[in-house]
C-alpha positions as CSV (number, residue, x, y, z in Angstrom):
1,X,192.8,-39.7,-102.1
2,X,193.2,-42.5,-104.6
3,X,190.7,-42.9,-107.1
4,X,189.7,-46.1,-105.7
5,X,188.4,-44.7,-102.4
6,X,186.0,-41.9,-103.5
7,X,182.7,-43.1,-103.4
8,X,180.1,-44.2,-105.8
9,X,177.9,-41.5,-106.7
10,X,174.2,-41.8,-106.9
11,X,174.2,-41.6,-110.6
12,X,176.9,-43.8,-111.1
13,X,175.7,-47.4,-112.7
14,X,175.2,-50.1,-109.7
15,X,177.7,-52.5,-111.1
16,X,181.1,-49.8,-111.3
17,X,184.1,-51.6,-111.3
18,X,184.8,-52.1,-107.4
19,X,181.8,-54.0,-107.2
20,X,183.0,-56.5,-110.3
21,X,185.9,-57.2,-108.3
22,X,184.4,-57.7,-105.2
23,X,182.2,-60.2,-106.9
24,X,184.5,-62.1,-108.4
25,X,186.4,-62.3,-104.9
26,X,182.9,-63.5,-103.2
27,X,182.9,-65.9,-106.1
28,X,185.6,-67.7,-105.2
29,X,185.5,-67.4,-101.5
30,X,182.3,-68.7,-101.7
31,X,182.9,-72.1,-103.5
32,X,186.2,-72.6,-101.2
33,X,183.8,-72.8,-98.7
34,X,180.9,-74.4,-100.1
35,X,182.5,-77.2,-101.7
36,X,183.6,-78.2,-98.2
37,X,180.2,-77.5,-95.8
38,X,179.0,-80.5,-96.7
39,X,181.9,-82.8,-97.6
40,X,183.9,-82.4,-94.0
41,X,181.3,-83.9,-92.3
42,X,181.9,-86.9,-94.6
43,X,185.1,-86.9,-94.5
44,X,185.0,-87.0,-90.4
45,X,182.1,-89.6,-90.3
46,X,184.5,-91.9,-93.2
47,X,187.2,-91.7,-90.7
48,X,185.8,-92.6,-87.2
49,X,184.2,-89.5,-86.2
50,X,180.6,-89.8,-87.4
51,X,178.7,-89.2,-84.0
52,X,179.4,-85.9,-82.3
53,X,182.2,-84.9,-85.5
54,X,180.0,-83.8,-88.3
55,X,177.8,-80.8,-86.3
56,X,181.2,-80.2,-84.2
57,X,182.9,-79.7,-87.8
58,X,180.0,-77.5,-88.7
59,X,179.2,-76.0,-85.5
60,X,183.0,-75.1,-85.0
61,X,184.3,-73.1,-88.1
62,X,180.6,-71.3,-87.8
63,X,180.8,-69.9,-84.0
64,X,184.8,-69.5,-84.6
65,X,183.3,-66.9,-87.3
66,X,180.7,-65.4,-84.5
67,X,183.9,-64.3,-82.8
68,X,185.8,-62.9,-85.3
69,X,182.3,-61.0,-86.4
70,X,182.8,-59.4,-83.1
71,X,185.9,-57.5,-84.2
72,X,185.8,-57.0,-88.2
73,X,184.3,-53.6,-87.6
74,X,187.4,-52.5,-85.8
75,X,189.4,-54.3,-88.1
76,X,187.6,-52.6,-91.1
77,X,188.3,-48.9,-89.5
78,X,191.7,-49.3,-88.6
79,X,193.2,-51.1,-92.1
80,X,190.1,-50.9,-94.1
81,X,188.4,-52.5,-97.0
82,X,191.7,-54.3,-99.2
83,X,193.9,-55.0,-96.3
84,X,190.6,-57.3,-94.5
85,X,189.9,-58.7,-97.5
86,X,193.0,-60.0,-98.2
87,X,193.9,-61.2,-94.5
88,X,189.9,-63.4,-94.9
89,X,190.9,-65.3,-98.3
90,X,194.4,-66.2,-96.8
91,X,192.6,-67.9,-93.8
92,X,189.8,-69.7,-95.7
93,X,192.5,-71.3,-98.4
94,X,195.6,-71.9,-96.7
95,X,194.3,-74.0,-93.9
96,X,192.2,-76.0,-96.8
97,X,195.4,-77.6,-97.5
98,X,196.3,-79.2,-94.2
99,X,193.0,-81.0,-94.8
100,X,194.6,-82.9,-96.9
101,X,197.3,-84.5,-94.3
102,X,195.0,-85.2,-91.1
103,X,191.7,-87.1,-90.4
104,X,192.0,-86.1,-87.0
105,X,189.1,-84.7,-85.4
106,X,190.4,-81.7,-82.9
107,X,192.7,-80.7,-86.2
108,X,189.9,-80.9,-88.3
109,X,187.5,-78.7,-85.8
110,X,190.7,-76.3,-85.6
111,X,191.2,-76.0,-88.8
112,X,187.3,-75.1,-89.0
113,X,187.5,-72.6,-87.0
114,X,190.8,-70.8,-89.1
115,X,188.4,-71.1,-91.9
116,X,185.0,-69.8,-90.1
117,X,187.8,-66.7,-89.1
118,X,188.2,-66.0,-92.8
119,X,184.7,-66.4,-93.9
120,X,183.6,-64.1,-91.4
121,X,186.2,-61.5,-92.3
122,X,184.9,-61.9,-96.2
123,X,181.1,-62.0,-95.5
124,X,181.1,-58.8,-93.1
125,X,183.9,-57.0,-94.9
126,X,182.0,-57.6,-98.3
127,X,178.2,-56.5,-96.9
128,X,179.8,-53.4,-95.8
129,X,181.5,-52.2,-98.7
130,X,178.1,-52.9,-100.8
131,X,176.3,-50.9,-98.4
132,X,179.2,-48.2,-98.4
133,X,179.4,-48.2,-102.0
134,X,175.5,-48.2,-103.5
135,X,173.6,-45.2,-103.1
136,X,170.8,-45.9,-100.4
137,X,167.7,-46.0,-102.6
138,X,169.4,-48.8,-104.6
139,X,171.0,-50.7,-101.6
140,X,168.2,-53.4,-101.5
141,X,168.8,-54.3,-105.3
142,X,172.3,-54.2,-104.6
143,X,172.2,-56.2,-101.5
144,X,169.6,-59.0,-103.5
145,X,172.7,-58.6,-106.8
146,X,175.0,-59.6,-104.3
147,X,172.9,-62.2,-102.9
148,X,172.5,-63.8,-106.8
149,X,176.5,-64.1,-106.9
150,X,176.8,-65.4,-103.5
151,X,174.5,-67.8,-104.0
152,X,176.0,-69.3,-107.2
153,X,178.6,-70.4,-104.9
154,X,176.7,-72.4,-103.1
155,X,174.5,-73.9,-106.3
156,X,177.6,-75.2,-107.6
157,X,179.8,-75.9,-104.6
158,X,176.9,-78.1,-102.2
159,X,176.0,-80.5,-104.7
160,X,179.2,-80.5,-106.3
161,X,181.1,-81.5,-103.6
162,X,179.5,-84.3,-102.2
163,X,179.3,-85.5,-105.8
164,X,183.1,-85.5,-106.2
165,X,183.7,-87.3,-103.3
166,X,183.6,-90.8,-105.4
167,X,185.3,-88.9,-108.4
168,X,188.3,-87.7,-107.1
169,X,188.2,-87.4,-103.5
170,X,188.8,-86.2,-100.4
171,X,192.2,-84.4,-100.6
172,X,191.9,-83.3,-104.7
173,X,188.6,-81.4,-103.3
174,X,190.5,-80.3,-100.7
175,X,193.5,-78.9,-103.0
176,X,190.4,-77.1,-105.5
177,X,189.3,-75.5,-102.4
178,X,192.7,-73.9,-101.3
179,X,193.2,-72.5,-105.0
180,X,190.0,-71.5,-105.5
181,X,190.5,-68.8,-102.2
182,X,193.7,-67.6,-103.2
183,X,193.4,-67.1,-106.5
184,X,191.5,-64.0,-106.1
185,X,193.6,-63.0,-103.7
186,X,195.3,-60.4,-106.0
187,X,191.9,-58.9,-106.8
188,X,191.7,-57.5,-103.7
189,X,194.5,-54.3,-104.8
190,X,191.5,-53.2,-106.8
191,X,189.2,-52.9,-103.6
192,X,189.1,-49.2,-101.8
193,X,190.7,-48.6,-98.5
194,X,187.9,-47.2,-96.7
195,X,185.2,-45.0,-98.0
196,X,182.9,-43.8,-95.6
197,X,184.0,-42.4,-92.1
198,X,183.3,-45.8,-90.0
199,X,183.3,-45.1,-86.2
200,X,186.9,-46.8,-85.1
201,X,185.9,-47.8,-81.4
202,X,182.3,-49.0,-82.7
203,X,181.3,-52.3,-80.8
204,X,178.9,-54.9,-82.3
205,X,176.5,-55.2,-79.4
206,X,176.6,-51.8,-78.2
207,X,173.8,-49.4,-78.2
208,X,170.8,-52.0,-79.8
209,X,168.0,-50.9,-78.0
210,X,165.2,-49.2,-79.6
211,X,167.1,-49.1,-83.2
212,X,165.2,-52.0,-84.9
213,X,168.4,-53.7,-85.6
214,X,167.3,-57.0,-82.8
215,X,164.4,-58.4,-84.1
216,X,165.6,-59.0,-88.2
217,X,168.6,-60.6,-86.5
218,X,167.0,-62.6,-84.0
219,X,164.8,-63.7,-86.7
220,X,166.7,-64.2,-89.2
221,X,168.9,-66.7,-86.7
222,X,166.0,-69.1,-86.2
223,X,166.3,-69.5,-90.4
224,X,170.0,-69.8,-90.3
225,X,170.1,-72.5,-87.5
226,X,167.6,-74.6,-90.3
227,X,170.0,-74.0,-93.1
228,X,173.0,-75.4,-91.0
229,X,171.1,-78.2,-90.1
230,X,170.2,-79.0,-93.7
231,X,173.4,-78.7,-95.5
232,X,175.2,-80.7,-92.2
233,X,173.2,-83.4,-91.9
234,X,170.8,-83.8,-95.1
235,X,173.5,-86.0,-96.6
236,X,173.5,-88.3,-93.7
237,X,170.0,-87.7,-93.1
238,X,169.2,-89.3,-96.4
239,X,171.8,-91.9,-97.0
240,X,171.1,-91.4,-100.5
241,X,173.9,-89.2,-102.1
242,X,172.3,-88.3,-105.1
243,X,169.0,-87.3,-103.4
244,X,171.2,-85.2,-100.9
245,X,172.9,-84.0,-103.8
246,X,169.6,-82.6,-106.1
247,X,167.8,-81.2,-102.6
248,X,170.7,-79.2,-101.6
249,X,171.1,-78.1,-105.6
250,X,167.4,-77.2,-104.9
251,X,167.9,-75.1,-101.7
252,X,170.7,-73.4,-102.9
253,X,169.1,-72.5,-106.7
254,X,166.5,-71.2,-105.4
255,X,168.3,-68.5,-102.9
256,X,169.8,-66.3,-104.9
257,X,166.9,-65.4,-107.1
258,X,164.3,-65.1,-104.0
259,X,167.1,-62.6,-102.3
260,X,167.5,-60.5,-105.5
261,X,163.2,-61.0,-106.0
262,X,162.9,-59.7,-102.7
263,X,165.3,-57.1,-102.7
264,X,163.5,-55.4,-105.7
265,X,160.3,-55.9,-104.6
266,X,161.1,-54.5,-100.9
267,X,162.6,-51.6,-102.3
268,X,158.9,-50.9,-103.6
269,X,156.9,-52.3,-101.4
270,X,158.4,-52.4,-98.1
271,X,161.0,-55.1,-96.6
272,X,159.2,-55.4,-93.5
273,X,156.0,-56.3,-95.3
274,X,157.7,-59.4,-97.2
275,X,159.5,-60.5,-94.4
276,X,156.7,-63.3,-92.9
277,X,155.8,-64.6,-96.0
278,X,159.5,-65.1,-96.6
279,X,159.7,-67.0,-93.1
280,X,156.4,-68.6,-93.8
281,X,158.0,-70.6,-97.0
282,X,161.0,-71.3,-94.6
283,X,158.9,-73.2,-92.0
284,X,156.9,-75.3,-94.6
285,X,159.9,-76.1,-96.4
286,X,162.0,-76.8,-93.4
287,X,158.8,-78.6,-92.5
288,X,159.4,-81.2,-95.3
289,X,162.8,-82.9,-94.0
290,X,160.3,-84.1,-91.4
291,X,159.8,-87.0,-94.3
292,X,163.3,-87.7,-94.8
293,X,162.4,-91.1,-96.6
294,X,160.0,-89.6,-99.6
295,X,162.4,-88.3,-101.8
296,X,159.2,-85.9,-102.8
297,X,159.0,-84.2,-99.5
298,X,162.5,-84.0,-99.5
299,X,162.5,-82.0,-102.7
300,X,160.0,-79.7,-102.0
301,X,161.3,-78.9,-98.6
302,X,164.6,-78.1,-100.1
303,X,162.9,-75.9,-102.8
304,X,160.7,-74.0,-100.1
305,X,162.9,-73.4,-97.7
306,X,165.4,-72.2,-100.3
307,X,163.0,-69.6,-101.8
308,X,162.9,-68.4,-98.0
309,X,165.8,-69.0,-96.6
310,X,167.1,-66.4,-99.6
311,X,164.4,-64.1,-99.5
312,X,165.0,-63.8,-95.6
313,X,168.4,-62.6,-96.1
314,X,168.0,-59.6,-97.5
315,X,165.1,-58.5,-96.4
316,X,166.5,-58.8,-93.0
317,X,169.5,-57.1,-94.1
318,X,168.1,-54.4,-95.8
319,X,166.0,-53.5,-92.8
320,X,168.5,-53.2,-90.8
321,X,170.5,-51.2,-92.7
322,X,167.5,-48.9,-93.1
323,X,167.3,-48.4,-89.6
324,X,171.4,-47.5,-89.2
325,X,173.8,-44.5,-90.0
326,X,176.3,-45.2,-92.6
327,X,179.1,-44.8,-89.6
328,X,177.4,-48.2,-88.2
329,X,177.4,-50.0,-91.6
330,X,180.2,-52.4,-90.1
331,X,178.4,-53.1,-86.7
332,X,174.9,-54.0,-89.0
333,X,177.2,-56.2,-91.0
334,X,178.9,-57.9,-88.2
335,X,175.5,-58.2,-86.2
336,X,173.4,-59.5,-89.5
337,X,176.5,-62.1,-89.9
338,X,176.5,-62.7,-86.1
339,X,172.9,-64.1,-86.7
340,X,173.6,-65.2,-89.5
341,X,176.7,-67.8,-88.7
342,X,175.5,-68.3,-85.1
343,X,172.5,-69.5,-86.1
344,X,174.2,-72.0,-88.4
345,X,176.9,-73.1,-85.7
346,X,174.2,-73.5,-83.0
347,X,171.9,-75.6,-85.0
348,X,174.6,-77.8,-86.0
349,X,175.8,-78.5,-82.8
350,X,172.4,-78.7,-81.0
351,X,170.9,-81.2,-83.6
352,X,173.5,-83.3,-83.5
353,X,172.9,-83.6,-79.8
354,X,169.7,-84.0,-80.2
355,X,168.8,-86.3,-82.8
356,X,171.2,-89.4,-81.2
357,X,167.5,-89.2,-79.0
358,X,164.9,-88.2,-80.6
359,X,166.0,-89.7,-84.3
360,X,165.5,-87.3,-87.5
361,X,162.1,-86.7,-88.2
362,X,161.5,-85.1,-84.7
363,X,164.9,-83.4,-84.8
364,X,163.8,-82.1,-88.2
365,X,159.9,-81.1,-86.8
366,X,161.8,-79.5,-83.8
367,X,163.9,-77.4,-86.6
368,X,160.5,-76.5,-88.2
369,X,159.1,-74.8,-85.2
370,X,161.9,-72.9,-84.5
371,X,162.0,-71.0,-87.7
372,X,158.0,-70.7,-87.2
373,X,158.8,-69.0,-84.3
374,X,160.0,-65.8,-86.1
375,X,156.7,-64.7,-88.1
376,X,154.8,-63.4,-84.9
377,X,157.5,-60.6,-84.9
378,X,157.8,-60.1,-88.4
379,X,153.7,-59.7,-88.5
380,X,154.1,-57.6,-85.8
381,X,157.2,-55.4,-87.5
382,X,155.5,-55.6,-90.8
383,X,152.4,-53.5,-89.2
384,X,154.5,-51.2,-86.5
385,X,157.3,-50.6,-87.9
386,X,159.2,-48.1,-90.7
387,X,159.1,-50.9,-94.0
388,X,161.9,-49.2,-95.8
């Protein structure tokens, strides 16, 4: 065994040298993608395709990553950590590139779905090896560490790229994106094989019953399916660039640090406990693109929902993983992600149904009372259920 594949120790400092490098690859995985969430629907509503195009965009490359979620465990047990890793930030920057030749629709939506393959392969494949890698009584400040760096992507890359749009367009942004995946490519020979012994036949929705592992998910899905709404159609929403620009800045600034707040503070105080509160602050701020024309409500929506949209992903994560053996660390992954990227993909595609009828301020109330339907569970959970 190489020294790269023994694992951490207990007493071995959180950030050891794996971890750097996995961070710098989730680094630049993460603004390849984010510099594009919000731009391709643009970019297909610029070019003809601005009614069911932008949430099938969206929608696409996220439910294209539900499947692939379905099979990273496998994937993770038979080739392991590097060789996964590798294969994810191959498919989300080579397929960047032939967004630069076609305005297309069905290309665009397939090339969507290559990159929702690779994203899913990076997101799972990254949780796990956290998880795999921290000792347990340090994975929620681990997990919230993690969620500080993968939220800088998404600081930067939301606002950024619909900025750059009128600076030096569509296919330069597309060219950044490419390069910014593969770059890190060779920072993957760094990352372990396989650490822990991860059960190879494991399926992701086998065997949930009575393991806590349904109801973070299914909660945390009604939260994702109002971030893919925002981020899709908040620009077009708003038909203000530069407001659509600061509130996603908002939502995204404020992610990381609620996920790392509540990843330190659930390690003390319970993760099931901060879990409503979390989906509480979701709901209000979703509750705010209901005013799409103040620029104030706007704002402060972004800025709630941010605090809980972050603070909702690990504590739903954590929780889960609490309630797992570290042979099902991939399946947790996989399943968190599943609800995760679902959720997203759904909402996309649902809201863009919807809202040719209704219009946005109903679409967006709509949005509001979905996520509000998750904190009856998590009050209940928070009161019946093992907090950490």
């Amino acid at each position: 065994m190489t020294t790269c594949e023994v694992p951490v120790e207990r007493s071995a400092p959180l950030l050891g040298r794996q971890f750097l490098r996995l961070l710098v690859i989730v680094l630049g995985s993460g603004l390849s993608m984010y510099l594009l969430t919000s731009v391709v629907p643009l970019y297909l509503a610029a070019n003809g395709s601005a009614g069911l195009g932008p949430g099938l965009s969206t929608g696409a490359m996220m439910l294209s990553a539900v499947a692939m979620e379905l099979v990273v465990p496998r994937m993770l047990a038979r080739w392991g950590y590097r060789v996964v890793l590798g294969l994810g930030l191959i498919l989300m920057g080579l397929p960047a590139v032939a967004l630069m030749f076609t305005t297309s629709l069905p290309i665009v939506v397939l090339i969507s779905m290559i990159r929702g393959a690779g994203l899913a392969i990076n997101v799972v494949g990254a949780v796990a090896l956290i998880a795999d890698i921290t000792p347990a009584h340090r994975r929620g400040e681990a997990l919230g560490l993690y969620g500080v760096v993968v939220g800088v992507p998404a600081v930067i890359g939301l606002p950024l790229g619909v900025y750059l749009i009128n600076v030096i367009g569509y296919r330069a942004l597309f060219a950044i994106a490419a390069v910014l995946a593969l770059s890190v490519l060779g920072l993957v020979v760094g990352i372990p094989t396989r650490t822990s012994a991860e059960e190879p036949h494991v399926k992701v929705l086998h065997d949930l019953r009575g393991n806590g592992l349904l109801m973070p998910a299914f909660v945390f899905a009604g939260v994702t399916l109002a971030a893919g709404i925002s981020i899709t159609f908040l620009p077009l929403a708003a038909g203000n660039h530069s407001l659509a620009a600061t509130a996603l800045f908002l939502q995204a600034a404020t992610a990381p640090g609620a996920r790392w707040l509540a990843g330190r503070y659930g390690d003390r105080l319970g993760h099931a406990r901060l879990l409503p509160l979390a989906l509480l602050s979701a709901t209000l701020g979703a509750a705010g693109l209901i005013f799409i024309t103040t620029p104030a409500a706007v704002i402060a929506g972004a800025t709630l929902f941010g605090i809980g949209f972050g603070a909702a992903q690990n504590l739903t994560l954590t929780m889960m993983y609490d309630r797992a053996p570290t042979s099902r660390y991939g399946q947790v992954s996989a399943l968190w992600n599943l609800a995760y990227d679902g959720g997203w993909g759904i909402g996309a595609i649902a809201f863009g149904t919807v809202v040719a009828t209704t219009g946005y301020p109903l679409a967006f109330a709509l949005t509001a009372a979905t996520v509000a339907l998750g904190i009856l569970p998590a009050l209940k959970a928070s009161r019946s259920l093992p907090s950490s």
